[in-house]
VMD Tcl script that draws the C-alpha trace (Angstrom):
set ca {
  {-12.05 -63.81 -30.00}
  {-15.87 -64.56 -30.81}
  {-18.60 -64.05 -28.11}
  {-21.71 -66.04 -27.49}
  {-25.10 -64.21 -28.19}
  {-27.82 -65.39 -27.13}
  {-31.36 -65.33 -29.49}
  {-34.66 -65.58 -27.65}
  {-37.27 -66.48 -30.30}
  {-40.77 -64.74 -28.73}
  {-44.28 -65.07 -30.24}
  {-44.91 -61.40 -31.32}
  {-47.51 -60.71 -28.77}
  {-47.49 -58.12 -25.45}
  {-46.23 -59.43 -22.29}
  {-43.29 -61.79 -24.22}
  {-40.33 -59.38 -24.08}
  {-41.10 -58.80 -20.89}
  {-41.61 -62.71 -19.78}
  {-38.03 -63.02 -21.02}
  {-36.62 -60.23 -19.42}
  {-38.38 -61.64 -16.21}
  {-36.48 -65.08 -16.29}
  {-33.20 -63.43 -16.92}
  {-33.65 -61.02 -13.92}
  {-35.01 -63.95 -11.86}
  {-31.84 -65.88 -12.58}
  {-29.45 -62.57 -11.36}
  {-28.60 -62.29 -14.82}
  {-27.75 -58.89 -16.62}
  {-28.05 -57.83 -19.89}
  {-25.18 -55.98 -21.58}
  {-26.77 -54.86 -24.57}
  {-29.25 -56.17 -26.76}
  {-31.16 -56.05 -30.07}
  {-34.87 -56.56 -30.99}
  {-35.95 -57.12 -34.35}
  {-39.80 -58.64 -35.27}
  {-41.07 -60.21 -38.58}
  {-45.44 -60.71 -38.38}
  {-45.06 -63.82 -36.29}
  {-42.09 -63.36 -33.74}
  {-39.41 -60.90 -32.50}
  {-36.05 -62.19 -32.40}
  {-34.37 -60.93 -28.94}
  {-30.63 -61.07 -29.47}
  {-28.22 -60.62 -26.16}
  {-25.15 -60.51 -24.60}
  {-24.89 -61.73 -21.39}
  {-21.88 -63.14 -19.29}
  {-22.95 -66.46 -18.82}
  {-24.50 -67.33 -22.25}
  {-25.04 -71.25 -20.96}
  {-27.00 -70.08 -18.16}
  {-29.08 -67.93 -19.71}
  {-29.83 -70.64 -22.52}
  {-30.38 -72.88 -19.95}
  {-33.03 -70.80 -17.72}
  {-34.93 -69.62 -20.68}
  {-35.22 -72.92 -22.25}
  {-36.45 -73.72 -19.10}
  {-39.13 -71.19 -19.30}
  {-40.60 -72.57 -22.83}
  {-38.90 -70.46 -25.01}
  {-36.86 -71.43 -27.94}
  {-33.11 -70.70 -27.83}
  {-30.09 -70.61 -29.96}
  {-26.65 -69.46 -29.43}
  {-24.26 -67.91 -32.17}
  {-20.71 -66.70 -32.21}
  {-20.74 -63.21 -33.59}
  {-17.90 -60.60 -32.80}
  {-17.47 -57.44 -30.61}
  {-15.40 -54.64 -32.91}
  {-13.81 -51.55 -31.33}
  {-14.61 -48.93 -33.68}
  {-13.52 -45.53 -33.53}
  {-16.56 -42.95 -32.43}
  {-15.54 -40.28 -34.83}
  {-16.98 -39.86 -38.77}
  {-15.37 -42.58 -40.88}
  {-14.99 -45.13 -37.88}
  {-17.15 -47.74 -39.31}
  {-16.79 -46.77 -42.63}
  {-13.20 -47.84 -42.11}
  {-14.10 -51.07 -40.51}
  {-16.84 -51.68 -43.49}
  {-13.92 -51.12 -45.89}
  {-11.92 -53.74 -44.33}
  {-14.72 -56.27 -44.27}
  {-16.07 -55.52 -47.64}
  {-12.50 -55.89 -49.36}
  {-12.39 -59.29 -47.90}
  {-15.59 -60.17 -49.10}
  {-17.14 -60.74 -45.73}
  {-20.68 -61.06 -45.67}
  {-22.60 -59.14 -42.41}
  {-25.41 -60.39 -41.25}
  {-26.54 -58.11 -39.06}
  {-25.09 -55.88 -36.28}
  {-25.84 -53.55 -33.43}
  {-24.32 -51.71 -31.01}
  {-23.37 -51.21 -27.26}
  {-24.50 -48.10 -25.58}
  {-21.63 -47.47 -23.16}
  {-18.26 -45.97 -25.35}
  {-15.00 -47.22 -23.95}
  {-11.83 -44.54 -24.00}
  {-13.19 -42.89 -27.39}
  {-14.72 -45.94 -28.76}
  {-17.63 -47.97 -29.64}
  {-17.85 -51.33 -29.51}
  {-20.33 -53.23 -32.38}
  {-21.79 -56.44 -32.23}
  {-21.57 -57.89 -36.05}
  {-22.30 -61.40 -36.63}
  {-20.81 -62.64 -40.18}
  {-21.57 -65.69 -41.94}
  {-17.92 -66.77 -41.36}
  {-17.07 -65.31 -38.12}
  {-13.65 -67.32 -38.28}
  {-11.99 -65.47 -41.46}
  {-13.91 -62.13 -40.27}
  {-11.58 -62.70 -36.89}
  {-8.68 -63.31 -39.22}
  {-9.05 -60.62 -41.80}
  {-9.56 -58.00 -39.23}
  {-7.17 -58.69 -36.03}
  {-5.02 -58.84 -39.47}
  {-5.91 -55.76 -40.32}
  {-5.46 -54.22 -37.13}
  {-9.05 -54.15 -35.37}
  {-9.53 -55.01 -32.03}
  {-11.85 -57.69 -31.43}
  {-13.01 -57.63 -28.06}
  {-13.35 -61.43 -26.52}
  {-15.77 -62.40 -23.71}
  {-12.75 -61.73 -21.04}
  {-12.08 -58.85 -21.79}
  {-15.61 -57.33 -22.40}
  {-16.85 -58.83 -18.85}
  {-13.66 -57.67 -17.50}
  {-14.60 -53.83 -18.58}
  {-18.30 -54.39 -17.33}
}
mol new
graphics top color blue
foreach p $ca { graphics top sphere $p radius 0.5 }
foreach p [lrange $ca 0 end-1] q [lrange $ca 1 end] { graphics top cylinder $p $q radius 0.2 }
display resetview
C-alpha cells in the first residue's frame, strides 16, 4: 500500500515556500503533512496530498520542478519502543531508509510515519509480513 508524495524543488530564497503553498491553496488543495529540508541552493518541500496528480500538475504549471515518489505511511505505536520496534524490523531485513517524517494528528494511540526506502516494494513485504500496518492512500484520505 505505497502513497504518492509529492517533492517541490524551491530555489532557497524568501517568498518560495510560500509561492508553493499559494498554488496549492489556489487549486483547493490541502496539505496533510509535510517536510522541509534545504541544502545552500534549494529546499526540498516533500507532501502528502490527496490528489498527488493534481498537485504535480498545478505546480508544474507554476514553474516549479516536480517529482513524485512512492514512500510508505507506517502505524507506529506512540509509546517508548514504538519505532524502535519498527526500526528493528526494517533493519533485520536490511532495508535501507531514506528519510522519514511524521504526521501530526495520532490516530487511536498511534502515529503514523512517512518513510520512503530505497525499495519500497520489499519494505511493504517485509513489514505487512511482519505485522505493521501500512496505511494506503484509501484509507489515510478516508481518516482525513
Amino acid at each position: 500500500m505505497k502513497i504518492h508524495q509529492v517533492s517541490v524543488f524551491l530555489e532557497n530564497k524568501p517568498g518560495q515556500l510560500r509561492m508553493a503553498c499559494d498554488v496549492l491553496a489556489k487549486a483547493g488543495m490541502n496539505m496533510v503533512t509535510l517536510s522541509l529540508a534545504d541544502t545552500a541552493q534549494f529546499g526540498i518541500l516533500r507532501l502528502i496530498v490527496q490528489d498527488w496528480q493534481k498537485a504535480k500538475t498545478v505546480l508544474q504549471k507554476a514553474g516549479c520542478v516536480v517529482k513524485v515518489t512512492e514512500v510508505l505511511a507506517i502505524e507506529v505505536a506512540d509509546q517508548p519502543g514504538g519505532l524502535s520496534r519498527i526500526l528493528e524490523i526494517v533493519d533485520s531485513a536490511g532495508l535501507n531508509i531514506e528519510y522519514m517524517y511524521a504526521f501530526t494528528e495520532k490516530r487511536g494511540g498511534r502515529a503514523l510515519l512517512v518513510f520512503r526506502f530505497a525499495n519500497p516494494d520489499a519494505a511493504l513485504r517485509v513489514l505487512q509480513t511482519s505485522g505493521i500496518n501500512v496505511v494506503g492512500t484509501v484509507e489515510l484520505f478516508s481518516r482525513a
